[in-house]
N, C-alpha and C positions, 0 to 999 in steps of 0.2 A: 752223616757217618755211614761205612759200612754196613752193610748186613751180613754178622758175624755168625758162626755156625759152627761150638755152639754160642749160645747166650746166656750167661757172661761162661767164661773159661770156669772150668772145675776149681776146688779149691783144692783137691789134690795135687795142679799142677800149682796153680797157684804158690801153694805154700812149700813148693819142694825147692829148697835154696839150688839144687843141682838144675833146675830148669827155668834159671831167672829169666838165659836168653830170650827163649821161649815166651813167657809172661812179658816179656818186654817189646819181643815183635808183633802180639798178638794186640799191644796196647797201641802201639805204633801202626798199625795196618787197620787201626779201627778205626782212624785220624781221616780215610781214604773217603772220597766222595761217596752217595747213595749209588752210583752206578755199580761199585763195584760188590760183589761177593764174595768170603773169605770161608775158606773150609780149615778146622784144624781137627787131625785127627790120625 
């Protein structure tokens, strides 16, 4: 998987129905081999 940053996603974002996208590509982009790095923020 990913190395995701941060780890795990806040639950602020999490639980805000207005930022499912969000939660959704974050869970999606975590799917992504160890090479890669993901920043959200």
């Amino acid at each position: 998987m990913a190395t995701m940053h941060p780890r795990p996603l806040p639950a602020s974002v999490r639980d805000d129905s207005r930022r499912s996208a969000e939660s959704r590509t974050y869970e999606a982009l975590d799917t992504l081999d160890d090479d890669f790095h993901v920043f959200n923020g």
